[in-house]
N, CA, C and O atoms as a GROMACS GRO file, in nm:
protein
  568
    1UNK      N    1   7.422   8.182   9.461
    1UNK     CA    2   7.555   8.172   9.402
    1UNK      C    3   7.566   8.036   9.334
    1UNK      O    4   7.555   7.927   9.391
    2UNK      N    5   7.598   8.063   9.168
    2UNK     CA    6   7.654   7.916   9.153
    2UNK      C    7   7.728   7.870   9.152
    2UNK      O    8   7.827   7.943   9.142
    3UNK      N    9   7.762   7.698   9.160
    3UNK     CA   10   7.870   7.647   9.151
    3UNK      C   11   7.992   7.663   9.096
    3UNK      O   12   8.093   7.604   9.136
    4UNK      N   13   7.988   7.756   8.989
    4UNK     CA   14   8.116   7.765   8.939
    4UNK      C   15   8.166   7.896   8.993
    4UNK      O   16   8.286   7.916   8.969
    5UNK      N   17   8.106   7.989   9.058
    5UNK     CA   18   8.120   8.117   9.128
    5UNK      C   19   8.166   8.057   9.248
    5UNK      O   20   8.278   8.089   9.287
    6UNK      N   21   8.086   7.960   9.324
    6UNK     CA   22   8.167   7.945   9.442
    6UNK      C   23   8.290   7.827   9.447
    6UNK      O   24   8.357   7.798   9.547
    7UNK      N   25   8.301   7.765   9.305
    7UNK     CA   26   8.454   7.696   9.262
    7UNK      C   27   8.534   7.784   9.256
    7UNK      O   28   8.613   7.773   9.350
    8UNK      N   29   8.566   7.906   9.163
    8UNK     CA   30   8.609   8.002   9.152
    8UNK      C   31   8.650   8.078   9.301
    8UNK      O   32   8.768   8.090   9.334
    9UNK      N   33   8.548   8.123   9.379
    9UNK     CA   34   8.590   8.182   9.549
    9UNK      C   35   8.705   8.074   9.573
    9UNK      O   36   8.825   8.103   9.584
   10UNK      N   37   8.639   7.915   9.581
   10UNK     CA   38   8.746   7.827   9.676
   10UNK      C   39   8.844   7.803   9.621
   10UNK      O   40   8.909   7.711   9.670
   11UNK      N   41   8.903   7.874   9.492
   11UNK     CA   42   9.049   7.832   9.448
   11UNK      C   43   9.100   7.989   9.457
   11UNK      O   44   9.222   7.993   9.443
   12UNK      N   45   9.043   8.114   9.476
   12UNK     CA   46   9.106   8.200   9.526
   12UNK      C   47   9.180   8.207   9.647
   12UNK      O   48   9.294   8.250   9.665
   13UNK      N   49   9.069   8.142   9.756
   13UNK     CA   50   9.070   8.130   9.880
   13UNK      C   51   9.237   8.040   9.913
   13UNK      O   52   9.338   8.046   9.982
   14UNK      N   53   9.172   7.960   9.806
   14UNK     CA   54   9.355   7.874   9.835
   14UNK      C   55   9.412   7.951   9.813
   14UNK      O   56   9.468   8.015   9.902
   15UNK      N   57   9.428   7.991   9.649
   15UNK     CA   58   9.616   8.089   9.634
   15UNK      C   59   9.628   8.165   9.748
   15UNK      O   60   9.731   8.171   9.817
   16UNK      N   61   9.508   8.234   9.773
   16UNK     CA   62   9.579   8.325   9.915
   16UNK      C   63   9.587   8.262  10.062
   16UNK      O   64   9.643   8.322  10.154
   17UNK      N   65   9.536   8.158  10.077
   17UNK     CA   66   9.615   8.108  10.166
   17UNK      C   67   9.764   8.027  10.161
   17UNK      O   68   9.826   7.998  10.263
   18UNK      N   69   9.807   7.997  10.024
   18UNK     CA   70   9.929   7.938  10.011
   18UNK      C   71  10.015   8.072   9.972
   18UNK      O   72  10.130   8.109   9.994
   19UNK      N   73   9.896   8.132   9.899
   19UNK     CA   74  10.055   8.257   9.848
   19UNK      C   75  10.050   8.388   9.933
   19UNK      O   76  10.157   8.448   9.919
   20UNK      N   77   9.971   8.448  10.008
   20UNK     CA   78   9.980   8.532  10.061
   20UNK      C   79  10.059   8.618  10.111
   20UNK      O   80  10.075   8.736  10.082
   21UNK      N   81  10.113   8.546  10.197
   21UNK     CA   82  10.243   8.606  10.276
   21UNK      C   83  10.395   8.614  10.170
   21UNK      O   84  10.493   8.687  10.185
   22UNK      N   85  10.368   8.512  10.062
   22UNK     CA   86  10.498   8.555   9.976
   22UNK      C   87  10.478   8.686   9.902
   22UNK      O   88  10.554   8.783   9.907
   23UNK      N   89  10.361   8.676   9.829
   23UNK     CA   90  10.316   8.823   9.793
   23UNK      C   91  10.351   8.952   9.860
   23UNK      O   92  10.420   9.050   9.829
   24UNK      N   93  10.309   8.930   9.920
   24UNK     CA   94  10.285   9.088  10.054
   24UNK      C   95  10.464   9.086  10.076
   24UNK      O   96  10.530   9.189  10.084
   25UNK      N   97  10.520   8.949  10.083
   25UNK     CA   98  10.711   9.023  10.097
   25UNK      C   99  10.695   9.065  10.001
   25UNK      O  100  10.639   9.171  10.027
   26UNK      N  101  10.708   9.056   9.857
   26UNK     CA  102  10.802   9.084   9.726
   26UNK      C  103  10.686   9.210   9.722
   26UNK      O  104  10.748   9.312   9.691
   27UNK      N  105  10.599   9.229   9.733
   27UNK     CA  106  10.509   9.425   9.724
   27UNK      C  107  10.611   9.468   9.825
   27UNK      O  108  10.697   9.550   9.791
   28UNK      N  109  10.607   9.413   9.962
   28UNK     CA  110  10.731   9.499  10.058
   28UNK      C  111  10.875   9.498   9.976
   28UNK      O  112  10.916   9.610  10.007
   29UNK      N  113  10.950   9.456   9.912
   29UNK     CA  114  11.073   9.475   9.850
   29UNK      C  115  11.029   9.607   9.783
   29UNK      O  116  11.083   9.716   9.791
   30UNK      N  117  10.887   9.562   9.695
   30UNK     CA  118  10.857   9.660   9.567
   30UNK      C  119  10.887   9.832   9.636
   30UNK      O  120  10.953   9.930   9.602
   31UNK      N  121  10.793   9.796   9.751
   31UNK     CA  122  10.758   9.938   9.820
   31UNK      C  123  10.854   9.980   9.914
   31UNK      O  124  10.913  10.087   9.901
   32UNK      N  125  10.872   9.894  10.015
   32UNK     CA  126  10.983   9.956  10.112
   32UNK      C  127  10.841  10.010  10.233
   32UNK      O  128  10.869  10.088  10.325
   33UNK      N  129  10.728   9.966  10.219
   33UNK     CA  130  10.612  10.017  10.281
   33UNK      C  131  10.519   9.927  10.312
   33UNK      O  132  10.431   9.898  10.231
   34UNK      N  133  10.530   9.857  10.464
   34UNK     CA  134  10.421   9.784  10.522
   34UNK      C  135  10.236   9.842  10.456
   34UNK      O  136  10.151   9.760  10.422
   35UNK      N  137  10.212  10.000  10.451
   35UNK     CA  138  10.095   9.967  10.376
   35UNK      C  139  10.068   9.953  10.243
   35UNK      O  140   9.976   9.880  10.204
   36UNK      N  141  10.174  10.047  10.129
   36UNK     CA  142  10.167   9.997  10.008
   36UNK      C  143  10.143   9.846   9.996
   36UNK      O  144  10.048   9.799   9.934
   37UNK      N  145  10.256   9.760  10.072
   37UNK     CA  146  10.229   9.619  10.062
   37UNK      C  147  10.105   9.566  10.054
   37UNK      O  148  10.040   9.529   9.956
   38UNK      N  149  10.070   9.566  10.214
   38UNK     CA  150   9.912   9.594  10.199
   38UNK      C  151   9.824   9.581  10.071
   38UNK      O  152   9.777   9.473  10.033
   39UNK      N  153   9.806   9.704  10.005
   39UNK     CA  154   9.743   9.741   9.901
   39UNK      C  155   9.763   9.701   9.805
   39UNK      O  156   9.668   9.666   9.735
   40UNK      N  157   9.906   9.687   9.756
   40UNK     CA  158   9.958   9.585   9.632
   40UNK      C  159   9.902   9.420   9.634
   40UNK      O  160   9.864   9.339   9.549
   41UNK      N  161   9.922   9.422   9.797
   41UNK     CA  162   9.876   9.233   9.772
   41UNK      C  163   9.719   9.235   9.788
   41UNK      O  164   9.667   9.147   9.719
   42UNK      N  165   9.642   9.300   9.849
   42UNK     CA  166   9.499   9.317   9.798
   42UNK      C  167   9.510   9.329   9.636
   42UNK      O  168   9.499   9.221   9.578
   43UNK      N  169   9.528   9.436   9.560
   43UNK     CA  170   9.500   9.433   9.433
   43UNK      C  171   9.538   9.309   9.348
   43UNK      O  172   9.466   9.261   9.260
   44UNK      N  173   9.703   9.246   9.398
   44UNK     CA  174   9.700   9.102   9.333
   44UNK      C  175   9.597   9.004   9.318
   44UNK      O  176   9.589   8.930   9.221
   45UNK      N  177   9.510   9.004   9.426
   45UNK     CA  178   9.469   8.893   9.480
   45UNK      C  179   9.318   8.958   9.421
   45UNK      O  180   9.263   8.879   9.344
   46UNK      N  181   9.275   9.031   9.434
   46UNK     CA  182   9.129   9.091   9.346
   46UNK      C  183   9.195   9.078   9.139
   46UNK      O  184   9.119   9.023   9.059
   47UNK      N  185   9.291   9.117   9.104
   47UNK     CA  186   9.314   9.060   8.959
   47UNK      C  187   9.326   8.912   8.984
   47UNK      O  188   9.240   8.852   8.921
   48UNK      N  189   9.393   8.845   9.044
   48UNK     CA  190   9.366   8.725   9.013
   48UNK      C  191   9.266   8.666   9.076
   48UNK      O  192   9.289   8.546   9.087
   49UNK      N  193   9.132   8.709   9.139
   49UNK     CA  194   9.019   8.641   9.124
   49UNK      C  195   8.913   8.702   9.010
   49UNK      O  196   8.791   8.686   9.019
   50UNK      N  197   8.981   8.779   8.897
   50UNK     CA  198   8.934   8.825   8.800
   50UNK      C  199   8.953   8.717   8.739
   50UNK      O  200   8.849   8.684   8.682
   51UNK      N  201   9.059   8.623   8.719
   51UNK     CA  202   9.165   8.562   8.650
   51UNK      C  203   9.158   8.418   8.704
   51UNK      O  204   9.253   8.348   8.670
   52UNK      N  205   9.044   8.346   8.798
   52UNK     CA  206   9.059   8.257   8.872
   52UNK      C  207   9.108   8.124   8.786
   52UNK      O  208   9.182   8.031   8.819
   53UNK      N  209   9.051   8.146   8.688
   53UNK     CA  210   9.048   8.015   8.571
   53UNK      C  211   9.189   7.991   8.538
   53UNK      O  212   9.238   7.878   8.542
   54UNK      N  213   9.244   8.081   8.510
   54UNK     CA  214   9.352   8.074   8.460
   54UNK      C  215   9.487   8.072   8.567
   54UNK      O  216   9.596   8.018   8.548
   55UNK      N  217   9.441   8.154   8.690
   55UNK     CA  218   9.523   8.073   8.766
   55UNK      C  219   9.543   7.935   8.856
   55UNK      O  220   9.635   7.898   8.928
   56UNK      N  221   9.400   7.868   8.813
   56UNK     CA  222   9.394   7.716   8.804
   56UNK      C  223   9.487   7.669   8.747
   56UNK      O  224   9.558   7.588   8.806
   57UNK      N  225   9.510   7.705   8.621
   57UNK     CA  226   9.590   7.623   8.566
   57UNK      C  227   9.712   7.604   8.571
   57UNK      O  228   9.787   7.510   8.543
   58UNK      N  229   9.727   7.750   8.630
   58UNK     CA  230   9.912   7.706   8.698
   58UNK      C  231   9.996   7.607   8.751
   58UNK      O  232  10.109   7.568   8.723
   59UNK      N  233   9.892   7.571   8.855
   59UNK     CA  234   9.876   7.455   8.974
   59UNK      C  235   9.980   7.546   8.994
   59UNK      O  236   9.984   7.669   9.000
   60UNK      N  237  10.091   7.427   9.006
   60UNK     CA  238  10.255   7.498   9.125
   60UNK      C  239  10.312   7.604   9.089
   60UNK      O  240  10.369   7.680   9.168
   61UNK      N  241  10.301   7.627   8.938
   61UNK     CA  242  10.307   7.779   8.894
   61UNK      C  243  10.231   7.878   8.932
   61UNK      O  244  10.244   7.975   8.858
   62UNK      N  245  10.167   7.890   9.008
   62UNK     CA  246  10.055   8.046   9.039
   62UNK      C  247  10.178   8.104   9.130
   62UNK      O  248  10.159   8.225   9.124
   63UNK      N  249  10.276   8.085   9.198
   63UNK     CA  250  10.351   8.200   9.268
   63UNK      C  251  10.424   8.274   9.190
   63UNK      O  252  10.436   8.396   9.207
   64UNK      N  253  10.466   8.224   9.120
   64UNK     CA  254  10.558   8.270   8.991
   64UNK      C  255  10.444   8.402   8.928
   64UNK      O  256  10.464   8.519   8.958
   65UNK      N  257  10.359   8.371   8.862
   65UNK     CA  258  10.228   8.456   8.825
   65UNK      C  259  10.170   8.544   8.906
   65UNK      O  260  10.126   8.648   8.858
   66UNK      N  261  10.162   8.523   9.010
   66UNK     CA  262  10.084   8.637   9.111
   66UNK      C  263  10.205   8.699   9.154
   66UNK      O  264  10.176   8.817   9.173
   67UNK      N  265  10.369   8.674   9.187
   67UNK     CA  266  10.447   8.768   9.168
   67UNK      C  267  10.467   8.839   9.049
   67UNK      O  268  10.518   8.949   9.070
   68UNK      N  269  10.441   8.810   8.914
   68UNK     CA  270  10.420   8.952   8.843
   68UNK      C  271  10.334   8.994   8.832
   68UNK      O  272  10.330   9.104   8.776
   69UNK      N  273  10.246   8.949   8.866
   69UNK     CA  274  10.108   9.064   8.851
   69UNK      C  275  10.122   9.115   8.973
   69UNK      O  276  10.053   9.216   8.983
   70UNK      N  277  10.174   9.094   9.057
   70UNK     CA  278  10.192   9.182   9.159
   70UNK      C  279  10.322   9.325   9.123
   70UNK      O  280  10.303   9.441   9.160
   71UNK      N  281  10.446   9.277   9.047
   71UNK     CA  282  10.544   9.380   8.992
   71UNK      C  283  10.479   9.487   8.870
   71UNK      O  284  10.511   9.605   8.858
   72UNK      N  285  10.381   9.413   8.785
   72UNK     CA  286  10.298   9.469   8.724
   72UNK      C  287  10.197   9.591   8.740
   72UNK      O  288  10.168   9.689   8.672
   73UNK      N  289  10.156   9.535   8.870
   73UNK     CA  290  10.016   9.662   8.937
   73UNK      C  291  10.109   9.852   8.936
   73UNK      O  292  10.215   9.902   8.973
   74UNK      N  293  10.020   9.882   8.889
   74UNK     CA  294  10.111  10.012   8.906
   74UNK      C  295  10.119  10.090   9.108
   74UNK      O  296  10.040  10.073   9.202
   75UNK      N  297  10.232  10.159   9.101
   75UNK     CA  298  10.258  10.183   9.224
   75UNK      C  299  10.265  10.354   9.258
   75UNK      O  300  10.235  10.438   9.173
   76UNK      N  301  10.304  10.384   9.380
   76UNK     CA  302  10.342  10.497   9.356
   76UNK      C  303  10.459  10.523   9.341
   76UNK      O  304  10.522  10.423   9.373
   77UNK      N  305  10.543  10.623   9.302
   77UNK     CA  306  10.690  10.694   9.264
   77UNK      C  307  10.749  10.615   9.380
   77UNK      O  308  10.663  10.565   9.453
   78UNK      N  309  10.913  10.584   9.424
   78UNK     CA  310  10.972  10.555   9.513
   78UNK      C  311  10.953  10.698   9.593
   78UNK      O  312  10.936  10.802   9.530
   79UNK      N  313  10.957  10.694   9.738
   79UNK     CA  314  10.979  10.804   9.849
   79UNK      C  315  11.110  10.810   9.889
   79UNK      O  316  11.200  10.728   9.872
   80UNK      N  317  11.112  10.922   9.945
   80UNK     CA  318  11.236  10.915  10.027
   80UNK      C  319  11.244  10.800  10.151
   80UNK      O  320  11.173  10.773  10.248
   81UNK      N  321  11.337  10.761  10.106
   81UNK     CA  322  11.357  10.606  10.282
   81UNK      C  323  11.303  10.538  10.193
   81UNK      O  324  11.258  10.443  10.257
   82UNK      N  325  11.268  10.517  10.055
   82UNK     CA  326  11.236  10.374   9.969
   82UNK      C  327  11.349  10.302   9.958
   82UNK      O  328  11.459  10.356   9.970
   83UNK      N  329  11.336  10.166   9.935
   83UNK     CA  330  11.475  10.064   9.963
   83UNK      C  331  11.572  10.128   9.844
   83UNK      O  332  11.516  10.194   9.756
   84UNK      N  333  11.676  10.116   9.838
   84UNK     CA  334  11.739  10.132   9.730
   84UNK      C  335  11.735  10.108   9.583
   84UNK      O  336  11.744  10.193   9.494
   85UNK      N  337  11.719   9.964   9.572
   85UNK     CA  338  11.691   9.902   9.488
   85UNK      C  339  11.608   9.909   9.415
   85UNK      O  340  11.634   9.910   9.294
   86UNK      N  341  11.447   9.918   9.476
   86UNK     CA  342  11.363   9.913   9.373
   86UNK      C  343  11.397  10.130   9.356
   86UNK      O  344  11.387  10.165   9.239
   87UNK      N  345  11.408  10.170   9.390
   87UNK     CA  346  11.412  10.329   9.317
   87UNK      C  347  11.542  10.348   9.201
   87UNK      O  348  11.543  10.427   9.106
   88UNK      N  349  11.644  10.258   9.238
   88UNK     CA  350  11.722  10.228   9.124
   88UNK      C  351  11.676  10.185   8.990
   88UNK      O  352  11.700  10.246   8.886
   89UNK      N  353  11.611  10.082   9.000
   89UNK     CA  354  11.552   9.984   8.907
   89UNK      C  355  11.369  10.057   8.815
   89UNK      O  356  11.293  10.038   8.721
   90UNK      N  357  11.396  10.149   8.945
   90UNK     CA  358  11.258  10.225   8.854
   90UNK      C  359  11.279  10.316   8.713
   90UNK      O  360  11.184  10.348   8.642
   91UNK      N  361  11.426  10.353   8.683
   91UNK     CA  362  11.390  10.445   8.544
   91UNK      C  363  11.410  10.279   8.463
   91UNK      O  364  11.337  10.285   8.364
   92UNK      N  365  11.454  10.190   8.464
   92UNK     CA  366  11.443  10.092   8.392
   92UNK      C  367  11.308  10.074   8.280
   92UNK      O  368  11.196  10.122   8.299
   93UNK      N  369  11.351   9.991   8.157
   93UNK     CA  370  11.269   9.978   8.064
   93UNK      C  371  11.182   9.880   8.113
   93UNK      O  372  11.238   9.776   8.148
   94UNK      N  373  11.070   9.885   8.124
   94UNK     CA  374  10.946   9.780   8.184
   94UNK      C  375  10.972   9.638   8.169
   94UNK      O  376  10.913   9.567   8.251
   95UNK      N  377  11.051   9.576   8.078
   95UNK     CA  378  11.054   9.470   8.068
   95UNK      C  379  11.164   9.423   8.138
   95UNK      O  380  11.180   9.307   8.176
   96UNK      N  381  11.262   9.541   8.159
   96UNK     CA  382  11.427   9.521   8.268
   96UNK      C  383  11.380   9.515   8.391
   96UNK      O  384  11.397   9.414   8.460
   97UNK      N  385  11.304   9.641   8.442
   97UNK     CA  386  11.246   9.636   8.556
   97UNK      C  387  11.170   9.493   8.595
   97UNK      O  388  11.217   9.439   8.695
   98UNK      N  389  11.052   9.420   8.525
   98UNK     CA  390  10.962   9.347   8.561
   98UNK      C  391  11.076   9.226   8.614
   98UNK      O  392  11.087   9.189   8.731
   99UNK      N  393  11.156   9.177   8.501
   99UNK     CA  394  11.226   9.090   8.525
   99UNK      C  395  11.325   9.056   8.637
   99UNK      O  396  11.335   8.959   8.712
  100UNK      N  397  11.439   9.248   8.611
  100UNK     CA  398  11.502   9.237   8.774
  100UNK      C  399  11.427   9.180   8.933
  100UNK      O  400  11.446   9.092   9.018
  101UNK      N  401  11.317   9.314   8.900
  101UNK     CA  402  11.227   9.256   9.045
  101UNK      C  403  11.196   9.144   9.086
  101UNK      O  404  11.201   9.115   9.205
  102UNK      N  405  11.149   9.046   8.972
  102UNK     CA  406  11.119   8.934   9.023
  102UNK      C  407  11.222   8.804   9.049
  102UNK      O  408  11.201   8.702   9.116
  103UNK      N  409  11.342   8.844   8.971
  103UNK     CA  410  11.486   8.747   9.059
  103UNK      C  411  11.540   8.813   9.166
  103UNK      O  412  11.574   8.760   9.272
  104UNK      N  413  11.550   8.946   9.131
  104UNK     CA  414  11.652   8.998   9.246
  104UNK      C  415  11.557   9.025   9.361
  104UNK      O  416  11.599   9.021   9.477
  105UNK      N  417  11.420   9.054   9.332
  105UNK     CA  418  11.354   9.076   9.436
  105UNK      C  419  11.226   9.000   9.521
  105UNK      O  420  11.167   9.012   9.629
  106UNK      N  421  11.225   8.931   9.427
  106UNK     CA  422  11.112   8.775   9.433
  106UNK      C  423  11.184   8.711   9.457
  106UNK      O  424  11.150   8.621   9.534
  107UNK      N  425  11.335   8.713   9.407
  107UNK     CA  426  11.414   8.598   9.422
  107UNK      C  427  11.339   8.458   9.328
  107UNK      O  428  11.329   8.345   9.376
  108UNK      N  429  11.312   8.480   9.245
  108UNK     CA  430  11.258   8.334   9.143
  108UNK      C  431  11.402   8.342   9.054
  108UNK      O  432  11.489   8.428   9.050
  109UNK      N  433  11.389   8.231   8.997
  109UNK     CA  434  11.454   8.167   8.884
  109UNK      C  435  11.444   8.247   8.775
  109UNK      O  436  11.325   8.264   8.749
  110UNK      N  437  11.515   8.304   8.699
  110UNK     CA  438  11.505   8.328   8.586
  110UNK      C  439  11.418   8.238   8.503
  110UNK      O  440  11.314   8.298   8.472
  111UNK      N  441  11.422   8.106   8.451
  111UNK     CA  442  11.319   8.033   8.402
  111UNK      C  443  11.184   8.073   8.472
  111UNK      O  444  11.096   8.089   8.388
  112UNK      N  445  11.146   8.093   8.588
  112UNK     CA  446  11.017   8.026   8.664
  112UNK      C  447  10.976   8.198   8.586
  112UNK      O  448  10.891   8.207   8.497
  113UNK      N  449  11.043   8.303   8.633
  113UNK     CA  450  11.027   8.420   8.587
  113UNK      C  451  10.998   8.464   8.448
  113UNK      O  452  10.890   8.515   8.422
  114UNK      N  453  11.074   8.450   8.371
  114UNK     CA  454  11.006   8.404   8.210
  114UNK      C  455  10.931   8.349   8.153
  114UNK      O  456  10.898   8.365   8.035
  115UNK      N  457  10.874   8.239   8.264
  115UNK     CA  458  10.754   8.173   8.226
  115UNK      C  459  10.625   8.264   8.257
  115UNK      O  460  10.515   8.260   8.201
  116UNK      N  461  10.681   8.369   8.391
  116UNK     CA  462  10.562   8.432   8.466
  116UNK      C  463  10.590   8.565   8.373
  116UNK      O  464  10.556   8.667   8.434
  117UNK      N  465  10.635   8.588   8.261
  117UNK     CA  466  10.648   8.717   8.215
  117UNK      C  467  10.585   8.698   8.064
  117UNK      O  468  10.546   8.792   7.995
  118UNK      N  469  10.582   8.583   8.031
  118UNK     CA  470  10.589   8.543   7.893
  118UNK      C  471  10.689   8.591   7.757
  118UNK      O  472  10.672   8.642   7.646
  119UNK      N  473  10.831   8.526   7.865
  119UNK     CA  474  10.905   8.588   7.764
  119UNK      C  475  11.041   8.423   7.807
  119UNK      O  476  11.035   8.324   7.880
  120UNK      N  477  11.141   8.480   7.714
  120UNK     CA  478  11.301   8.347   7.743
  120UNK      C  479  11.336   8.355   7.860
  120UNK      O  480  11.298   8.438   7.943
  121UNK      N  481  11.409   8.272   7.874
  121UNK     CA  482  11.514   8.277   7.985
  121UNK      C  483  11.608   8.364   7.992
  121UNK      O  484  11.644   8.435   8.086
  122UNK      N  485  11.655   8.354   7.856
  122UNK     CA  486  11.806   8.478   7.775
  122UNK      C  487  11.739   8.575   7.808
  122UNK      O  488  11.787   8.638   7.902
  123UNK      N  489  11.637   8.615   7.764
  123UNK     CA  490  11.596   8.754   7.759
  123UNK      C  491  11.556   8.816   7.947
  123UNK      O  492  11.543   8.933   7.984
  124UNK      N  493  11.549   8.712   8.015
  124UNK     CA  494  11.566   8.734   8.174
  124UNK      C  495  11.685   8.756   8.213
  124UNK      O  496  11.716   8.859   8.274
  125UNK      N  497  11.767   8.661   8.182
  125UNK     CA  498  11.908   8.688   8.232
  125UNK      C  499  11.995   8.808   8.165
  125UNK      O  500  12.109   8.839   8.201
  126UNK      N  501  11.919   8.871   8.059
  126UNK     CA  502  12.012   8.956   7.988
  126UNK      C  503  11.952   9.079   8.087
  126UNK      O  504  12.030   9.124   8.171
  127UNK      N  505  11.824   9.129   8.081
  127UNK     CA  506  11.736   9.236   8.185
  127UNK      C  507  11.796   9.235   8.289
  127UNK      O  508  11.818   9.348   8.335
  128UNK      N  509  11.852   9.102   8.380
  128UNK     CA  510  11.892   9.101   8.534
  128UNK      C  511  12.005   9.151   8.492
  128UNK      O  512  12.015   9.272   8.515
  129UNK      N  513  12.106   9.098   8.431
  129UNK     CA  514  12.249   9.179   8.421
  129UNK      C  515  12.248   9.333   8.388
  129UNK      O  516  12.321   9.425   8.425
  130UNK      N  517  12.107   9.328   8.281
  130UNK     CA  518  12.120   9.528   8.312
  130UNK      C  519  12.096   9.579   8.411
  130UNK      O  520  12.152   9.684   8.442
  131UNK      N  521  11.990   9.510   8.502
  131UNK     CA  522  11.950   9.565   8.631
  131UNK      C  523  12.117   9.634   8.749
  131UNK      O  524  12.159   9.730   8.814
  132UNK      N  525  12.155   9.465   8.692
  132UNK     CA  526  12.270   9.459   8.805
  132UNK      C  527  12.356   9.566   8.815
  132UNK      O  528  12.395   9.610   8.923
  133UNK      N  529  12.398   9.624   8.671
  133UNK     CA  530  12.482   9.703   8.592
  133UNK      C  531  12.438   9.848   8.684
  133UNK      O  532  12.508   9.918   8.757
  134UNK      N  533  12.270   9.863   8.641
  134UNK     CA  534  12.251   9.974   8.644
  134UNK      C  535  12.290  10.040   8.842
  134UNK      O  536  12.330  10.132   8.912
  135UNK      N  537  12.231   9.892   8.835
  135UNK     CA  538  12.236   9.926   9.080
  135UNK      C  539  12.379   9.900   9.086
  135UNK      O  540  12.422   9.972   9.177
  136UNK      N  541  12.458   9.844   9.044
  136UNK     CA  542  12.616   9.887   9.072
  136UNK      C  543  12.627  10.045   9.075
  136UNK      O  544  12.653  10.123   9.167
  137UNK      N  545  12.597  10.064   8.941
  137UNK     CA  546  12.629  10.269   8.904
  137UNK      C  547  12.556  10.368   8.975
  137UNK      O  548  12.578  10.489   8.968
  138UNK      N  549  12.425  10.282   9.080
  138UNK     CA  550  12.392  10.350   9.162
  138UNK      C  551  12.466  10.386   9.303
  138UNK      O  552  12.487  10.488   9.368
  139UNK      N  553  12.499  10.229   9.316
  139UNK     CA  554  12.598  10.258   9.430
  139UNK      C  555  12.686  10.322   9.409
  139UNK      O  556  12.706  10.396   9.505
  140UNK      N  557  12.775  10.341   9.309
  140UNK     CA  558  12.908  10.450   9.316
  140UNK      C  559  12.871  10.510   9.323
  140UNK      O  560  12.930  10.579   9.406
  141UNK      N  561  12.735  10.583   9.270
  141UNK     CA  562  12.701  10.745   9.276
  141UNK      C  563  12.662  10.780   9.392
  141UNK      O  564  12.638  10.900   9.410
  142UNK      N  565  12.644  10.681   9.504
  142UNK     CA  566  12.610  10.714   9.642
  142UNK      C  567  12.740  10.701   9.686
  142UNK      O  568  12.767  10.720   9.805
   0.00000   0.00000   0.00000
């Protein structure tokens, strides 16, 4: 193995020991499912040691980033007994969805989130207010 293969392992090895457990919550928001979670934060964590280089460069930004590539990974349909929220937020337009999930459900910043989406701030905060809109009209309809 060379050096830059096993540089590459030891900066994976970090994110998932610093980000791990935040991951695996915000897949549990995603899913509503201790093993989906599971599986979602494995697949994060195998794309971003696809991606090691570049999540070097984050430094304090890689949580921000590995929470959307974690909202990103495709999932299965919501189930019945899925949290509310994310089955609300699922007919959403991909870019409403990505964004809601990761304030309302990552709980990040709109900024930190736009940075991890590659998109504005406006254009975060405008997605979360549709989100919001749309899970209000869910609740009345329940």
């Amino acid at each position: 193995m060379g050096p830059r293969r096993r540089t590459d392992r030891n900066r994976l090895a970090e994110l998932f020991d610093r980000h791990a457990e935040d991951v695996w919550n915000h897949a549990y928001r995603l899913t509503g499912s201790w093993e989906l979670a599971e599986d979602l934060t494995a697949q994060a964590f195998q794309a971003a040691g696809r991606r090691t280089a570049e999540a070097a460069l984050r430094g304090d930004r890689a949580l921000p980033w590995l929470l959307a590539l974690t909202t990103r990974l495709p999932r299965p349909a919501a189930e019945d007994g899925a949290p509310a929220a994310p089955a609300a937020l699922a007919d959403l337009p991909r870019a409403d969805r990505e964004a809601a999930e990761l304030c309302l459900l990552g709980e990040l910043h709109p900024a930190r989130a736009a940075e991890a989406l590659g998109t504005t701030e406006n254009d975060v905060r405008s997605a979360v207010d549709r989100a919001r809109a749309r899970l209000g009209q869910a609740e009345e309809e329940r």
